[in-house]
N, C-alpha and C positions, 0 to 999 in steps of 0.2 A: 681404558679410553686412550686411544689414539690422539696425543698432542697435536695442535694445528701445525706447530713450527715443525714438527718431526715427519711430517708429508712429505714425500716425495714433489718440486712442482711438476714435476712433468715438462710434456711438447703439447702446447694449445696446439689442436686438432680443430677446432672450433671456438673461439674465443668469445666470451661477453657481446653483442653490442656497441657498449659503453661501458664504460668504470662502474663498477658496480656502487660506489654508493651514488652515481647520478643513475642508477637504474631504477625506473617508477614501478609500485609496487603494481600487482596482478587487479585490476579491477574489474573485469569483466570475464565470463568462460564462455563456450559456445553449449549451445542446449542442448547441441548432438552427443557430447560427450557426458552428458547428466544421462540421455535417455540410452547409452551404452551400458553406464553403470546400472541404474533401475531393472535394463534388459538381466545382468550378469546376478542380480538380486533375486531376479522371476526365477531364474531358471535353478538356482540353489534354494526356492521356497521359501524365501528368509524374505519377501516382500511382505508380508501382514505384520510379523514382528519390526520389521524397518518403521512403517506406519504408527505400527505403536508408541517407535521412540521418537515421531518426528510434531509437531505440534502439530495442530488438524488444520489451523490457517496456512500450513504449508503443502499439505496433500497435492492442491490442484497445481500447483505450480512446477510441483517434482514431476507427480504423473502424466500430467497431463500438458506438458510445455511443449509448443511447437517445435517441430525440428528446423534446425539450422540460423537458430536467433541468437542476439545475444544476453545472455543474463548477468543479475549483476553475481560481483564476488561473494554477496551474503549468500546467497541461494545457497552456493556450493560448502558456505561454510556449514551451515542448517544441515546440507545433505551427507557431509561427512563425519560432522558431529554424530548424527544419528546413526551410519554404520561403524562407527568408534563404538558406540555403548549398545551395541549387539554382540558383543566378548567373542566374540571368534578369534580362531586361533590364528598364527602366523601364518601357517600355509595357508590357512582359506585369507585371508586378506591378499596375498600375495598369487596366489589364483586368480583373485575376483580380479586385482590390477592387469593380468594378465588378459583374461579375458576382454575387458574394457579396451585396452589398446587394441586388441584384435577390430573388437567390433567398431571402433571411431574411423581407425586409420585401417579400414581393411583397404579402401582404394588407391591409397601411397605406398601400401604395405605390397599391393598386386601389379604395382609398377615397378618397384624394386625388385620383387622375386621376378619378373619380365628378366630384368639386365641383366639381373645373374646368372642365368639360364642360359644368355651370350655371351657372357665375359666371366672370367674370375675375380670373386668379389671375396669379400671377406666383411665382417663386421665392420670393419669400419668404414664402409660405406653408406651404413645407415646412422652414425654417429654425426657425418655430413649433412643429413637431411634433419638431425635434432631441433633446431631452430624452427627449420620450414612447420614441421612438425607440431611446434611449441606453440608458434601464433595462430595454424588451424584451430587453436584450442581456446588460448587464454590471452589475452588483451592486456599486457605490461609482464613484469617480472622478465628471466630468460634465462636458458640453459647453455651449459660451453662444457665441450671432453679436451682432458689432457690424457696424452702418450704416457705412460707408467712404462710400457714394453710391449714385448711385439704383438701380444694378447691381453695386454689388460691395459685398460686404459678407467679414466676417475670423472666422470658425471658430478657437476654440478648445478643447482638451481637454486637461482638466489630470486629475491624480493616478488616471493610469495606466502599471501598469508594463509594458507592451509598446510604449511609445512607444519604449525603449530600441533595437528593433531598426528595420534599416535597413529591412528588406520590408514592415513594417506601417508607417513613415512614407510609403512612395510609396503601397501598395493603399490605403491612405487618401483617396486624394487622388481612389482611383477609386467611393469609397462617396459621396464629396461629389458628383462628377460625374454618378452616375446619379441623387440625388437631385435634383439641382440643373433635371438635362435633363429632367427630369419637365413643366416648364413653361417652355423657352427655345426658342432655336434653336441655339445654342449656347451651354457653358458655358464655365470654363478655371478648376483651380485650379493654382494653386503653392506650397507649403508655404514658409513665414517662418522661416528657420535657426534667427534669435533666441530665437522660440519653439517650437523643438525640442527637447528632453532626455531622461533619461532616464525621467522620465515626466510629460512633455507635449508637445503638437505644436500646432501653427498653421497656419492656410492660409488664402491670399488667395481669394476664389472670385469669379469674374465671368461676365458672361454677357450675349448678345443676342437 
């Protein structure tokens, strides 16, 4: 385990908001981002077993939620729970995250790749847009990158309560990943223990 005191602080790249302990926890997500995930479940076949582990008064709500609402933070926690206790492995958690960013933010994600394609960019131009990003989604909580070097820089997210479960600490790691690849050749995160809890996460991210 990586000590907290033993972290590099870095160069805030994108800093908090606020003070994190005045920062209000996550209470709401957008329903676009639920029906991303469900999508990234269809297409690995794992939606009937999801079903199975999710209570039945929850079905209609996953499945079948309007796009572009807001829902509250239980939903998501029901919906994460349930892909926690489908025992999949790392990679497939970490795929399925990746996937999911794709398909929520492909229209940020198509604007970005625009710029770069006129300018030289590098990752961390999209570590810039992490907030913009953060509130398309989720209604409180917030994310800030500090500078480590000239390639790697350290993601955090604080006062959110789905950090708590174990499948949204790795798919995480695959939402960093495809943003990250957006402008590398390759990227690599790996979450920071330290800064893991019940509602916050860290990750080392790097890239060539």
């Amino acid at each position: 385990m990586t000590a907290l005191s033993s972290l590099r602080p870095g160069e805030e790249i994108v800093p908090f908001g606020a003070p994190r302990s005045e920062t209000p926890l996550a209470t709401k997500f957008r329903s676009t981002w639920l029906a991303s995930s469900i999508r990234a479940l269809r297409e690995r076949k794992l939606i009937d077993r999801y079903l199975a582990a999710l209570p039945r008064d929850h079905h209609e709500s996953m499945v079948g939620s309007v796009a572009g609402v807001w829902l509250p933070i239980s939903v998501a926690m029901q919906h994460y729970a349930a892909c926690d206790s489908l025992g999949l492995t790392v990679d497939e958690q970490v795929a399925i995250g990746r996937n999911v960013a794709i398909f929520a933010h492909r229209t940020s994600y198509s604007h970005a790749l625009r710029v770069a394609k006129s300018e030289d960019v590098s990752p961390w131009m999209v570590f810039n847009l992490q907030q913009r990003l953060w509130s398309q989604v989720w209604r409180g909580g917030d994310v800030a990158t500090f500078k480590l070097g000239a390639k790697e820089a350290r993601v955090e997210i604080i006062a959110w309560p789905c950090s708590a479960i174990t499948y949204v600490r790795k798919a995480m790691q695959g939402v960093l990943l495809a943003q990250t690849e957006l402008f590398c050749t390759k990227a690599y995160v790996n979450d920071i223990e330290s800064l893991c809890t019940s509602t916050t996460l860290g990750y080392r991210v790097a890239w060539t």
